[in-house]
PDBQT receptor file of N, H, CA, C and O in Angstrom, charges set to zero:
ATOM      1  N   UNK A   1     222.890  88.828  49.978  1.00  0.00    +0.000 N 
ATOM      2  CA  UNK A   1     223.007  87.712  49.057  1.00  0.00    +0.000 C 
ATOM      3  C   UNK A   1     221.749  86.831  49.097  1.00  0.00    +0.000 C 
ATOM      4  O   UNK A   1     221.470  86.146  48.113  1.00  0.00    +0.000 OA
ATOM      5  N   UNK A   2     221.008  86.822  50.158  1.00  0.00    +0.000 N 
ATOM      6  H   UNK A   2     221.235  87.378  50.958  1.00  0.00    +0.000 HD
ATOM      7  CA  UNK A   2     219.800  85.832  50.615  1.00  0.00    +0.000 C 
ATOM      8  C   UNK A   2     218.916  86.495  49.347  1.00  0.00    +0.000 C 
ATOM      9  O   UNK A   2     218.405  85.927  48.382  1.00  0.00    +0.000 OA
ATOM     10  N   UNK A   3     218.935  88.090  49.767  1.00  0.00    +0.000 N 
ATOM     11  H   UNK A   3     219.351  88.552  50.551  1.00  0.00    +0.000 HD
ATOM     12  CA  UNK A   3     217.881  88.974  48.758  1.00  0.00    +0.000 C 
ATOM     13  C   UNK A   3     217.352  88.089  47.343  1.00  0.00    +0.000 C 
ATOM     14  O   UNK A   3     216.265  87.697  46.919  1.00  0.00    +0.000 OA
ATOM     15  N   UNK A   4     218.794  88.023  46.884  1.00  0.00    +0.000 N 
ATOM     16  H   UNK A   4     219.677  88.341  47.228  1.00  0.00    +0.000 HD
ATOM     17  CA  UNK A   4     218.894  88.033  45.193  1.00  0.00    +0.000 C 
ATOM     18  C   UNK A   4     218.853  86.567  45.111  1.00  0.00    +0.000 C 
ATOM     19  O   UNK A   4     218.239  86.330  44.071  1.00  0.00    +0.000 OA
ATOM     20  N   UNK A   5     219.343  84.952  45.928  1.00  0.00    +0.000 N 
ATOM     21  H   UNK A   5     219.841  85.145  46.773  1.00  0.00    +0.000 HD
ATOM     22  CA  UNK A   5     218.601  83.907  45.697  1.00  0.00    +0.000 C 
ATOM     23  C   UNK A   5     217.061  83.571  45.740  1.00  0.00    +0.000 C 
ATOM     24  O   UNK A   5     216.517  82.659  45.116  1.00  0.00    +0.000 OA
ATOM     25  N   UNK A   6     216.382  84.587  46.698  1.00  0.00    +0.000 N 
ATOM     26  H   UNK A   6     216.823  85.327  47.205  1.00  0.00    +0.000 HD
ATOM     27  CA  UNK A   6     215.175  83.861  47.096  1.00  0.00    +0.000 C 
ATOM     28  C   UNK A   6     214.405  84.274  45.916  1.00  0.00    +0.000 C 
ATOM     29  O   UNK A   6     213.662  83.322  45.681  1.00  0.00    +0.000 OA
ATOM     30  N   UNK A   7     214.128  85.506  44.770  1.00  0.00    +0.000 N 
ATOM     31  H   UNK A   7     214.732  86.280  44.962  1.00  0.00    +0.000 HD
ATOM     32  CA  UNK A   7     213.131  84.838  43.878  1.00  0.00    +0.000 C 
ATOM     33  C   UNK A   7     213.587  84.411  43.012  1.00  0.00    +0.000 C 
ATOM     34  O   UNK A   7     212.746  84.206  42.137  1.00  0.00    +0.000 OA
ATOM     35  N   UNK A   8     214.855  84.050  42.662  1.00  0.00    +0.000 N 
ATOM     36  H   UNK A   8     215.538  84.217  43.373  1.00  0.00    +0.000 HD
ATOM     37  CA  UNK A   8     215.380  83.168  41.873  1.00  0.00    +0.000 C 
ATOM     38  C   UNK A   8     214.715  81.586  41.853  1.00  0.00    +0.000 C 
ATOM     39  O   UNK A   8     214.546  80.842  40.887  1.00  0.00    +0.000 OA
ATOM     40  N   UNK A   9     214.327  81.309  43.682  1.00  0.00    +0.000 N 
ATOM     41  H   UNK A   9     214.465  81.913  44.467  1.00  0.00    +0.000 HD
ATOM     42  CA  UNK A   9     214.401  79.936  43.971  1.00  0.00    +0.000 C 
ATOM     43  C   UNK A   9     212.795  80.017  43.784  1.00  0.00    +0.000 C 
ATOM     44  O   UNK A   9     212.237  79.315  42.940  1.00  0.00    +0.000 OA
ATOM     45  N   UNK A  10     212.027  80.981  44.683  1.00  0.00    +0.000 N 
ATOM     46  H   UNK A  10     212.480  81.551  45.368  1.00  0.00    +0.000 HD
ATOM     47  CA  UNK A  10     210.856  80.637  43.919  1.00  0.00    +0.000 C 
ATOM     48  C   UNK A  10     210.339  81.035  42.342  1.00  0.00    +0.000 C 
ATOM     49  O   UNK A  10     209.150  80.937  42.038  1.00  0.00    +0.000 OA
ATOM     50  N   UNK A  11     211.091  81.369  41.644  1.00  0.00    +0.000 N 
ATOM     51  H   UNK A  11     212.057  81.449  41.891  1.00  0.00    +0.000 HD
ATOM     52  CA  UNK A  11     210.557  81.446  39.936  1.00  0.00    +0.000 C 
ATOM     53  C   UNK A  11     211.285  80.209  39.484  1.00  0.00    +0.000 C 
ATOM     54  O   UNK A  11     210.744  79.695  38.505  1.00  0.00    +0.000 OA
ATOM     55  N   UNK A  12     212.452  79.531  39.958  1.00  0.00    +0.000 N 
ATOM     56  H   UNK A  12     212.891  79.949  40.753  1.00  0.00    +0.000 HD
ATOM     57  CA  UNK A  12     212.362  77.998  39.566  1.00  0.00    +0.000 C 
ATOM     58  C   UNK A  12     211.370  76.998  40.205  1.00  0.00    +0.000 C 
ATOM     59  O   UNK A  12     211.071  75.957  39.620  1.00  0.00    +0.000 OA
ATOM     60  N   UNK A  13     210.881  77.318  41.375  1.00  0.00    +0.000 N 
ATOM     61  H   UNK A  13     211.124  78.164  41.850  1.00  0.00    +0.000 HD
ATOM     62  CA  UNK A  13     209.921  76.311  41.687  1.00  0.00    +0.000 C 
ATOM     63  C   UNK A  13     208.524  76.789  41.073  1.00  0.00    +0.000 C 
ATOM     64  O   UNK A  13     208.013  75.776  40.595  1.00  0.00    +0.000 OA
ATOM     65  N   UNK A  14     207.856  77.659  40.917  1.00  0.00    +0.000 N 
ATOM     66  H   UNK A  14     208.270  78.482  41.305  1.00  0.00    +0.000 HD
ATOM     67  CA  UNK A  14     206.945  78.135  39.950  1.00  0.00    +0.000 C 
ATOM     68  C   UNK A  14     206.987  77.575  38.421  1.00  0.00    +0.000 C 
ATOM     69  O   UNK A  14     206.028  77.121  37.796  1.00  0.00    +0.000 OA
ATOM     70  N   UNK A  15     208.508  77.736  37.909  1.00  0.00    +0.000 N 
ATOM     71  H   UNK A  15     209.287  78.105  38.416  1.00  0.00    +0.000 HD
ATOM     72  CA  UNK A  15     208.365  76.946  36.560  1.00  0.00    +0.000 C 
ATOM     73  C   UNK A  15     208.473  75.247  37.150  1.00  0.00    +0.000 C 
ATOM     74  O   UNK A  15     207.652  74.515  36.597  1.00  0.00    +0.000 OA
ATOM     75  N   UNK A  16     208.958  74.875  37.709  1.00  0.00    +0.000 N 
ATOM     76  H   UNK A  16     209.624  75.469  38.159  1.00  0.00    +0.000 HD
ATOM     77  CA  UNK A  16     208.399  73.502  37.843  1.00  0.00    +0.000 C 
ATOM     78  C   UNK A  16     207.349  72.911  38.212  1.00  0.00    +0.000 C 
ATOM     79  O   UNK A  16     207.139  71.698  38.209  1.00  0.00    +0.000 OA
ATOM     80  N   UNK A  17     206.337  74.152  38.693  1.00  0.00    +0.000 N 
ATOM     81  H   UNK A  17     206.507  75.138  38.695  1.00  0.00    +0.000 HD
ATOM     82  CA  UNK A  17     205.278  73.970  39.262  1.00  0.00    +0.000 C 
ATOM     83  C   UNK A  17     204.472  73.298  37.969  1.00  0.00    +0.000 C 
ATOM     84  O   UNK A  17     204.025  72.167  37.779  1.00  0.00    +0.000 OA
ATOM     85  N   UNK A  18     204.498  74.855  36.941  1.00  0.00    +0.000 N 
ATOM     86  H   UNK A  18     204.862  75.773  37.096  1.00  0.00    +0.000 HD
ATOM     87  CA  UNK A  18     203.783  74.766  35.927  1.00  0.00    +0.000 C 
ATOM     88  C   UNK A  18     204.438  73.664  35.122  1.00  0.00    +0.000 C 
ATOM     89  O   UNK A  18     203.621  72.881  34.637  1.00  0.00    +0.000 OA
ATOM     90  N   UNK A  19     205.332  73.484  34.938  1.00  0.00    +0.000 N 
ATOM     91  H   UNK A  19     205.996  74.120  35.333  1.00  0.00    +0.000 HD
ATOM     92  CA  UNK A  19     205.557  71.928  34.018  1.00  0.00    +0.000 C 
ATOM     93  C   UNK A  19     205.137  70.739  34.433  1.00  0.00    +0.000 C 
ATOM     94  O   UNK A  19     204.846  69.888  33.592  1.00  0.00    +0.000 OA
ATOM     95  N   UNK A  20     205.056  70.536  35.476  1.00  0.00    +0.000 N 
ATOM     96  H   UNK A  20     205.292  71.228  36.159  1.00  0.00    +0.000 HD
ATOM     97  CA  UNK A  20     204.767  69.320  36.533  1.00  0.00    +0.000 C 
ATOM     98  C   UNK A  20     202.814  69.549  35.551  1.00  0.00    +0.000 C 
ATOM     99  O   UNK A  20     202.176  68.942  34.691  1.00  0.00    +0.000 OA
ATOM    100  N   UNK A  21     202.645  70.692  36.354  1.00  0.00    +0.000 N 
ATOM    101  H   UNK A  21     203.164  71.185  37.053  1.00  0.00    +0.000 HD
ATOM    102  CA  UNK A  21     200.950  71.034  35.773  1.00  0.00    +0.000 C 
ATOM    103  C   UNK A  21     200.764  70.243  34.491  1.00  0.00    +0.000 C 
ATOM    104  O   UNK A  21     200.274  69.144  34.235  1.00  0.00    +0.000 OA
ATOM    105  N   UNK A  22     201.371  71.269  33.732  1.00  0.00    +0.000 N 
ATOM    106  H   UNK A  22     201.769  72.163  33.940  1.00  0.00    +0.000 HD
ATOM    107  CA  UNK A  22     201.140  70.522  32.091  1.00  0.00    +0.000 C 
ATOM    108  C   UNK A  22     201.392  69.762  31.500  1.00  0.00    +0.000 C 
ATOM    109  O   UNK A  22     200.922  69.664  30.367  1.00  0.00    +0.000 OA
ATOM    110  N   UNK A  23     202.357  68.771  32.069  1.00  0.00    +0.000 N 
ATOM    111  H   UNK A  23     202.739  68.850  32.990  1.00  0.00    +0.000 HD
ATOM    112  CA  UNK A  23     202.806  67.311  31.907  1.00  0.00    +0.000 C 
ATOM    113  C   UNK A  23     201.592  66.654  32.298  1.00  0.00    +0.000 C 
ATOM    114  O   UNK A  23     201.065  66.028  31.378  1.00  0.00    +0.000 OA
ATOM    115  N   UNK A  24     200.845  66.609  33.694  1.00  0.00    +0.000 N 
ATOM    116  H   UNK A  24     201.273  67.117  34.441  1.00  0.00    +0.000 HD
ATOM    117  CA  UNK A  24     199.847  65.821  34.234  1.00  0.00    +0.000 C 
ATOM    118  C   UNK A  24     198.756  65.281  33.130  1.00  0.00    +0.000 C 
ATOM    119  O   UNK A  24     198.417  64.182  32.691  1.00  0.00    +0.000 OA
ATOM    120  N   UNK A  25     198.202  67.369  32.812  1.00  0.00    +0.000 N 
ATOM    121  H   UNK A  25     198.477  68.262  33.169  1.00  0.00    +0.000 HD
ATOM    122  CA  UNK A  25     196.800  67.746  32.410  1.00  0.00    +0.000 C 
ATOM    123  C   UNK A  25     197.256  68.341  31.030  1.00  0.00    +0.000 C 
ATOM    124  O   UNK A  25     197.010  69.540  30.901  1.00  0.00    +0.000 OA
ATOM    125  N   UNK A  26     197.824  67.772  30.065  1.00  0.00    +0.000 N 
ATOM    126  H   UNK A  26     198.024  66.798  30.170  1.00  0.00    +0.000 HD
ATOM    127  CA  UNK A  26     198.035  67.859  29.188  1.00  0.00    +0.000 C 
ATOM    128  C   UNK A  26     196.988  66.942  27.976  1.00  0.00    +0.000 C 
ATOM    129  O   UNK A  26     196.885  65.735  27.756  1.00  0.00    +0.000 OA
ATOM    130  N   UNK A  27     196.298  68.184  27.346  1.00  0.00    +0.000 N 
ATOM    131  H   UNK A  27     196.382  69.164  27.525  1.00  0.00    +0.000 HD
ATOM    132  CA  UNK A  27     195.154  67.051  26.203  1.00  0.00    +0.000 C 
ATOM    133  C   UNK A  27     195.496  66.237  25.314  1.00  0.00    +0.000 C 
ATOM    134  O   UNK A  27     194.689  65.431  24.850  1.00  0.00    +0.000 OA
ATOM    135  N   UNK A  28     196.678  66.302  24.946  1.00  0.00    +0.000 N 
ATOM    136  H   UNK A  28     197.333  66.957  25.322  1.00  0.00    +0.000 HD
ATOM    137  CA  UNK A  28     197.327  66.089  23.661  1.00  0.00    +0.000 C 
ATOM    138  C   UNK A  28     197.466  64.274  24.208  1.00  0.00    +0.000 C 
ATOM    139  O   UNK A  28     198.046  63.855  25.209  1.00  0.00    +0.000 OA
ATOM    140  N   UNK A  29     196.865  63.640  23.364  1.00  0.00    +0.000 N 
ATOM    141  H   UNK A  29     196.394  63.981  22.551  1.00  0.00    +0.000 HD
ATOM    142  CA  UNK A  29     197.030  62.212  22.957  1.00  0.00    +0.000 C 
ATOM    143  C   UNK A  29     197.595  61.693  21.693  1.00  0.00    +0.000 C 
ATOM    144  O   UNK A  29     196.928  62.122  20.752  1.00  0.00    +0.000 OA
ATOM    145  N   UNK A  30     198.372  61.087  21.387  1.00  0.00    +0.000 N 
ATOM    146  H   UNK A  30     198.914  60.738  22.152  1.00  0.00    +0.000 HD
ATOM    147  CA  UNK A  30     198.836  61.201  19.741  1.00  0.00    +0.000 C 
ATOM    148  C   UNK A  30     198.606  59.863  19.169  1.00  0.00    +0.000 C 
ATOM    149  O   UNK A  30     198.501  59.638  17.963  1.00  0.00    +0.000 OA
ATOM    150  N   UNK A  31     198.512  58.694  20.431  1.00  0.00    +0.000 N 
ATOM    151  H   UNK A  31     198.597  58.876  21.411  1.00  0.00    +0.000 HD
ATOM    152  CA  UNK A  31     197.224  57.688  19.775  1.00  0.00    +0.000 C 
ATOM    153  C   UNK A  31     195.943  57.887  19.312  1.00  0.00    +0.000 C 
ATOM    154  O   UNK A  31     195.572  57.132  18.413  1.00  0.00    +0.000 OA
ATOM    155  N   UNK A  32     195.060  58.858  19.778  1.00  0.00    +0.000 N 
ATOM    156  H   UNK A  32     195.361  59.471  20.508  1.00  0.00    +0.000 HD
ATOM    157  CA  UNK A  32     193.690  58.648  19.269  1.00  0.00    +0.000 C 
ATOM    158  C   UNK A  32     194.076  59.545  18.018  1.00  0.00    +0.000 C 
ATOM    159  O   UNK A  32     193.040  59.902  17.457  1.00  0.00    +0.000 OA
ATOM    160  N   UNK A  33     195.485  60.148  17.236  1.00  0.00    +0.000 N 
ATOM    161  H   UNK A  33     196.327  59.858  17.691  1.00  0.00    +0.000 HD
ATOM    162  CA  UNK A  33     195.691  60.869  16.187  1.00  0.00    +0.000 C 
ATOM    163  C   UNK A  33     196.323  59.860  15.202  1.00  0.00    +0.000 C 
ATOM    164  O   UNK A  33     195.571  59.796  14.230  1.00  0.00    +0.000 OA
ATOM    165  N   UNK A  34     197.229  59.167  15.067  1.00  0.00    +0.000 N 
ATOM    166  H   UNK A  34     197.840  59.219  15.857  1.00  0.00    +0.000 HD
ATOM    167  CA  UNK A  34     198.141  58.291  14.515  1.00  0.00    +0.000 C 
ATOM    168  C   UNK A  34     197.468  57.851  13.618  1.00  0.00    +0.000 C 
ATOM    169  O   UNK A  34     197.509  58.657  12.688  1.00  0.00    +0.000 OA
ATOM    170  N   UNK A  35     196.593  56.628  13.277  1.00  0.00    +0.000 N 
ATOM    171  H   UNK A  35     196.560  55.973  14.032  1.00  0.00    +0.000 HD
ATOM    172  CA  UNK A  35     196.655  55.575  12.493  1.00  0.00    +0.000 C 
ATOM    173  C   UNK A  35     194.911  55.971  12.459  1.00  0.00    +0.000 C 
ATOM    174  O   UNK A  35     194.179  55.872  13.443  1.00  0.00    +0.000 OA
ATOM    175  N   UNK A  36     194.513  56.390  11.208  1.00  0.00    +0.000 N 
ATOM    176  H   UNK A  36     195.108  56.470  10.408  1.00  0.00    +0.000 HD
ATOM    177  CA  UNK A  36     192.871  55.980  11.394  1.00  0.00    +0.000 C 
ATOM    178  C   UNK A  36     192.359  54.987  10.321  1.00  0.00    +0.000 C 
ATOM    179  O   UNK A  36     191.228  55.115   9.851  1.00  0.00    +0.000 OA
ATOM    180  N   UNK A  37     193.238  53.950   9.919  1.00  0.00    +0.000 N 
ATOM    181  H   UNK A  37     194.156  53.846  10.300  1.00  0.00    +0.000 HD
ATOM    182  CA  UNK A  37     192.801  52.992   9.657  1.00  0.00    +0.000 C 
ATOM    183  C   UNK A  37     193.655  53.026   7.962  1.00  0.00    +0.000 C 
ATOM    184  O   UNK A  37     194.309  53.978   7.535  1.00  0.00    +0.000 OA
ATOM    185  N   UNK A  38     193.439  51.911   7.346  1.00  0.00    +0.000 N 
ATOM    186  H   UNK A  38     192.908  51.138   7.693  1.00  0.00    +0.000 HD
ATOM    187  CA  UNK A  38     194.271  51.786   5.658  1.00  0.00    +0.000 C 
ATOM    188  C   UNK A  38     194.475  52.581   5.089  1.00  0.00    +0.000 C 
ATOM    189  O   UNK A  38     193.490  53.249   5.407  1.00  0.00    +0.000 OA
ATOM    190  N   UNK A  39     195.065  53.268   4.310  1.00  0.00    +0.000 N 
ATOM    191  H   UNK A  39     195.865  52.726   4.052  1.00  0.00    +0.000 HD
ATOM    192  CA  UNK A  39     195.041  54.493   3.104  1.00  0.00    +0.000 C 
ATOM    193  C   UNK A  39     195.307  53.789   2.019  1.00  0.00    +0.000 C 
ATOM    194  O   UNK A  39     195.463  52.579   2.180  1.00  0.00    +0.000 OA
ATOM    195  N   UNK A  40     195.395  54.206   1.013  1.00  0.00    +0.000 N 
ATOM    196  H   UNK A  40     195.269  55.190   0.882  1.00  0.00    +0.000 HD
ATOM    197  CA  UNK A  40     194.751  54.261  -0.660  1.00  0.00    +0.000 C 
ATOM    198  C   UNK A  40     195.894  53.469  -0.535  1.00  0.00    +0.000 C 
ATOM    199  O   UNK A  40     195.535  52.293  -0.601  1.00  0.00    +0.000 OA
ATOM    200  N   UNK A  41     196.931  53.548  -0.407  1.00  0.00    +0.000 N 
ATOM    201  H   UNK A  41     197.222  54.503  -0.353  1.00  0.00    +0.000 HD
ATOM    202  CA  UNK A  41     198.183  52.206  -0.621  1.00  0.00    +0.000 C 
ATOM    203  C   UNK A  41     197.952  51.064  -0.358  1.00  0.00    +0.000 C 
ATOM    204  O   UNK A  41     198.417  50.059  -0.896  1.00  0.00    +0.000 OA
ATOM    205  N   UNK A  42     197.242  51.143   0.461  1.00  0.00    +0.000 N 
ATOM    206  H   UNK A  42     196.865  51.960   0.899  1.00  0.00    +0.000 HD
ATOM    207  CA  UNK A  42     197.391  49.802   1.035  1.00  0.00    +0.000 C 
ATOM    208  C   UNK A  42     196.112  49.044   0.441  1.00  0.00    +0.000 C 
ATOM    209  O   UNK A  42     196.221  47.844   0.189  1.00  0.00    +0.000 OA
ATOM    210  N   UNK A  43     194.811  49.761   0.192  1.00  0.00    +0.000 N 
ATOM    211  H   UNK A  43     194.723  50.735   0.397  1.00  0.00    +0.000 HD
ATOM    212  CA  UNK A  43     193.857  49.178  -0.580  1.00  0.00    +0.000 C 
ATOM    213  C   UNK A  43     194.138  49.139  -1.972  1.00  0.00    +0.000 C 
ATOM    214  O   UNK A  43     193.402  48.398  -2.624  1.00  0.00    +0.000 OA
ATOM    215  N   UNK A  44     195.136  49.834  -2.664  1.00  0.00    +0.000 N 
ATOM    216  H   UNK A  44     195.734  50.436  -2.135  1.00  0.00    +0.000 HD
ATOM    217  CA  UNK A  44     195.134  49.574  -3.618  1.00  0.00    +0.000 C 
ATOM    218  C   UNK A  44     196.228  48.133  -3.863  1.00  0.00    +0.000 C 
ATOM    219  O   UNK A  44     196.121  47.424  -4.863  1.00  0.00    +0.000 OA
ATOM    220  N   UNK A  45     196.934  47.958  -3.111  1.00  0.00    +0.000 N 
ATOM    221  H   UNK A  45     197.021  48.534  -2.298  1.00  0.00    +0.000 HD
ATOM    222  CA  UNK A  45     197.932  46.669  -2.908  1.00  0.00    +0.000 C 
ATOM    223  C   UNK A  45     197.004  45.406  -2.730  1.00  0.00    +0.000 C 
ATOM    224  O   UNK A  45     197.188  44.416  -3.438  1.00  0.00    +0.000 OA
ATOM    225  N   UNK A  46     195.778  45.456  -1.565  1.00  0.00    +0.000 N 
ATOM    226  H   UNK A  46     195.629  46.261  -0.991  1.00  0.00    +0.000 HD
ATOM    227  CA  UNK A  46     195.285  44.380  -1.092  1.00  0.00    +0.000 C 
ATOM    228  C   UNK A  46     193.762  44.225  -1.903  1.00  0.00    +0.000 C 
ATOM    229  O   UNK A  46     192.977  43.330  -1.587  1.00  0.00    +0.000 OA
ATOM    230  N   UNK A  47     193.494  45.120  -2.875  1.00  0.00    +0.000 N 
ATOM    231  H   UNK A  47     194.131  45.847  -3.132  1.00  0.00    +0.000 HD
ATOM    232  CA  UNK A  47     191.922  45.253  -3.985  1.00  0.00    +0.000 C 
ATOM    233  C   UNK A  47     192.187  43.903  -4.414  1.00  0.00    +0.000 C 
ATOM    234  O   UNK A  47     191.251  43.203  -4.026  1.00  0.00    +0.000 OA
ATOM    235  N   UNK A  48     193.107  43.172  -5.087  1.00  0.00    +0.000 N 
ATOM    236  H   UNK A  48     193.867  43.740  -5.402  1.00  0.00    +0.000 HD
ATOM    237  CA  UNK A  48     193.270  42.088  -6.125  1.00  0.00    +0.000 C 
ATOM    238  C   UNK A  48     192.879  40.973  -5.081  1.00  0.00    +0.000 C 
ATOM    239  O   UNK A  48     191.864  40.336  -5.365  1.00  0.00    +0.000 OA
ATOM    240  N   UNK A  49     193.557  40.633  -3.879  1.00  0.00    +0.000 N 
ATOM    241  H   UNK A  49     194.381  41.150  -3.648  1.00  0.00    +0.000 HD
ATOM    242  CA  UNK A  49     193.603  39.504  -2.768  1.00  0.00    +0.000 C 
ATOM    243  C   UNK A  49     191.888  39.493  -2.085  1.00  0.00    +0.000 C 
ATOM    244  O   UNK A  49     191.310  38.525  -1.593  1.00  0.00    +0.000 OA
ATOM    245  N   UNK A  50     191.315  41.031  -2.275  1.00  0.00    +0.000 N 
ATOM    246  H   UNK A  50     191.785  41.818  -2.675  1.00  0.00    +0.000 HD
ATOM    247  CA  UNK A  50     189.847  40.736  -1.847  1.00  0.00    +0.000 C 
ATOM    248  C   UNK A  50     188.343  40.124  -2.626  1.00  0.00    +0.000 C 
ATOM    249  O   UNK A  50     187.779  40.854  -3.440  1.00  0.00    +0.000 OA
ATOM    250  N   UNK A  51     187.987  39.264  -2.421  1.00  0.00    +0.000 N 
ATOM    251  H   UNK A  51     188.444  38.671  -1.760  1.00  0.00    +0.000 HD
ATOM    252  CA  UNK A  51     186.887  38.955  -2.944  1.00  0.00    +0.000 C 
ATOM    253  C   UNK A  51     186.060  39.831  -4.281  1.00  0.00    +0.000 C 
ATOM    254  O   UNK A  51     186.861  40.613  -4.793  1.00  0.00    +0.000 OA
ATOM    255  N   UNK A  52     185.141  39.866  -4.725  1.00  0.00    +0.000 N 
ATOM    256  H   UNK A  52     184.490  39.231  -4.308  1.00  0.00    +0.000 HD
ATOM    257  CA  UNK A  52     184.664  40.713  -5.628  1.00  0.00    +0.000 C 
ATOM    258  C   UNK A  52     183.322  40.269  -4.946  1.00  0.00    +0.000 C 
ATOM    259  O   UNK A  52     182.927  39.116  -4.772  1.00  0.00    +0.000 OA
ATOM    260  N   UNK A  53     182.448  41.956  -4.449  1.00  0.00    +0.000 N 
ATOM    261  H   UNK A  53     182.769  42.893  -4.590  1.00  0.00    +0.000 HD
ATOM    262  CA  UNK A  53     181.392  42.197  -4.268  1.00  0.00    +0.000 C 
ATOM    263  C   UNK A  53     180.770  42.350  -4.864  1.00  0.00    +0.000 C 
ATOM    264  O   UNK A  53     179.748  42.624  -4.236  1.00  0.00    +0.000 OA
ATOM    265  N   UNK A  54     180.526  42.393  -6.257  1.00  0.00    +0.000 N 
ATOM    266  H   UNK A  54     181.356  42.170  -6.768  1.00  0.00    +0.000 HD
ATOM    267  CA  UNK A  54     180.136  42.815  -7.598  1.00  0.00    +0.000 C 
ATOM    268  C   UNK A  54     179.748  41.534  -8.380  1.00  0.00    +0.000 C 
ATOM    269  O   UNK A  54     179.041  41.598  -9.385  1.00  0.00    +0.000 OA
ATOM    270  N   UNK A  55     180.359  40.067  -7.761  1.00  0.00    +0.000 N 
ATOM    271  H   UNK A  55     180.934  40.015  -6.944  1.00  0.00    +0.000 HD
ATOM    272  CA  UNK A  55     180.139  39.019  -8.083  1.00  0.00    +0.000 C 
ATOM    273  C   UNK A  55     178.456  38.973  -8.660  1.00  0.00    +0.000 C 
ATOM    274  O   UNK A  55     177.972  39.241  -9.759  1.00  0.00    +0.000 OA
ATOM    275  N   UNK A  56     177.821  38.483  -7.303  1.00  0.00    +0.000 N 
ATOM    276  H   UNK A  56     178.215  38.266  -6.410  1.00  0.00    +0.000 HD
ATOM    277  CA  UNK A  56     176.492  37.804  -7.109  1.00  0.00    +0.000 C 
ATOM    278  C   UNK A  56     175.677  39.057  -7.925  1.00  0.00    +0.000 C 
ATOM    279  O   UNK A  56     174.454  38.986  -7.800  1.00  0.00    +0.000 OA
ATOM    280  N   UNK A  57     176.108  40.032  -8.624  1.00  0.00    +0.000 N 
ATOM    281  H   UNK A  57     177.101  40.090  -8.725  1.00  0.00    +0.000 HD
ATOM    282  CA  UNK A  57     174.945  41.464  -9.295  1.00  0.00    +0.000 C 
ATOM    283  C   UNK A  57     174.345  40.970 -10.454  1.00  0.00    +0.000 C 
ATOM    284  O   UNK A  57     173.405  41.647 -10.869  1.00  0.00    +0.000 OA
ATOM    285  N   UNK A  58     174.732  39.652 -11.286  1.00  0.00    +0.000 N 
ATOM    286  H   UNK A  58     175.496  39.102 -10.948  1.00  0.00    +0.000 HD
ATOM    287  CA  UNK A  58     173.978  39.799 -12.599  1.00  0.00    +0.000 C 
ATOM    288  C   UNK A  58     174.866  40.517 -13.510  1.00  0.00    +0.000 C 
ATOM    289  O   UNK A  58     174.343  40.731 -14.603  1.00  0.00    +0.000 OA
ATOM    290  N   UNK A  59     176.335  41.051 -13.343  1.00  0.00    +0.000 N 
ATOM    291  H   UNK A  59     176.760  40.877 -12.454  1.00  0.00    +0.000 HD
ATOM    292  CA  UNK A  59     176.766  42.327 -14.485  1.00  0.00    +0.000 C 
ATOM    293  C   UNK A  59     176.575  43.409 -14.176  1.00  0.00    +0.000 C 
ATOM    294  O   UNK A  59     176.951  44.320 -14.913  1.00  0.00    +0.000 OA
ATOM    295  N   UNK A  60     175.986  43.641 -13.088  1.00  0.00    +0.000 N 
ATOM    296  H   UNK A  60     175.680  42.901 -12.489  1.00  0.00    +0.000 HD
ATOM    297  CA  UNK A  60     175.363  45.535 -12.892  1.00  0.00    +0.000 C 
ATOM    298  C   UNK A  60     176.673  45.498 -11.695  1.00  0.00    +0.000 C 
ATOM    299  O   UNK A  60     176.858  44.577 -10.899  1.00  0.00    +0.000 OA
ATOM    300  N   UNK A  61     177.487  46.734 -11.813  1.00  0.00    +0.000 N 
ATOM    301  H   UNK A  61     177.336  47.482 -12.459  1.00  0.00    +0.000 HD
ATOM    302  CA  UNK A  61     178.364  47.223 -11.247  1.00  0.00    +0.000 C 
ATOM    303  C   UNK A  61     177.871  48.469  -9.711  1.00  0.00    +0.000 C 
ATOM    304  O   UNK A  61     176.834  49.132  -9.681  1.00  0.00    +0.000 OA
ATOM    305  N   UNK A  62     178.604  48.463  -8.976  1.00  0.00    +0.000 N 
ATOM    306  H   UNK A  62     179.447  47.925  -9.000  1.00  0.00    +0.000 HD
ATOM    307  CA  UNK A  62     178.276  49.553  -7.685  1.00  0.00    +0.000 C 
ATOM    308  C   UNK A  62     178.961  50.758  -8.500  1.00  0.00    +0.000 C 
ATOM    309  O   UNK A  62     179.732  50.701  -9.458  1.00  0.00    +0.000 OA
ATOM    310  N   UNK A  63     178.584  51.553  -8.009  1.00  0.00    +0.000 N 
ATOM    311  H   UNK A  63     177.957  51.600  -7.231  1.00  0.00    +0.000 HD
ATOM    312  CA  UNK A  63     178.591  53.117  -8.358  1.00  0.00    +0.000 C 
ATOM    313  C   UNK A  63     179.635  53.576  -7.707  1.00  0.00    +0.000 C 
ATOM    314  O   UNK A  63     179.312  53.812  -6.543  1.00  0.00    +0.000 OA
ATOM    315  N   UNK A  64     180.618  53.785  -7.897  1.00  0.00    +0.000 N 
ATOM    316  H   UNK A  64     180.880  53.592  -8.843  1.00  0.00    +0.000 HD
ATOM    317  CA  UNK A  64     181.917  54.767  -6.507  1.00  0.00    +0.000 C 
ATOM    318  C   UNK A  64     181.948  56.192  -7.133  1.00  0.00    +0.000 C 
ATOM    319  O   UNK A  64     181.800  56.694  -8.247  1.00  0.00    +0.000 OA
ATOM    320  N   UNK A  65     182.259  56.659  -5.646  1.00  0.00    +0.000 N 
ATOM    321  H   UNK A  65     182.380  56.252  -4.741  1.00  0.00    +0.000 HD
ATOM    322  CA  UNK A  65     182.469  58.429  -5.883  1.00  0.00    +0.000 C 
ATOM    323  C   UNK A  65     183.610  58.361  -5.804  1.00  0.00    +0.000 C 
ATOM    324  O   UNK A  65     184.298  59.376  -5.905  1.00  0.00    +0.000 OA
TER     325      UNK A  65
């Protein structure tokens, strides 16, 4: 009976080995992924509330792509 627990007990401590591992040293950050700053909603909501850069030109407009 000893036979048939013992690699039972070490292939569960092996998988906890390796989870323990890849929990530690795991690359995955999902802050530096999340939020990279306003999207088109939100500039298009807050365009009216911002200033006009186009003011001080004389009439000559900026060029957008």
């Amino acid at each position: 009976m000893a036979k048939t627990k013992a690699p039972n007990l070490i292939r569960t401590i092996a998988l906890l080995w390796r989870t323990l591992v890849e929990d530690i040293f795991d690359p995955y950050r999902p802050e530096l992924h999340y939020m990279r700053g306003p999207g088109p909603k939100w500039h298009e909501k807050h365009r009216i509330a911002a200033p006009s850069a186009t003011a001080g030109l004389g009439g000559l407009t900026e060029a957008t792509a």
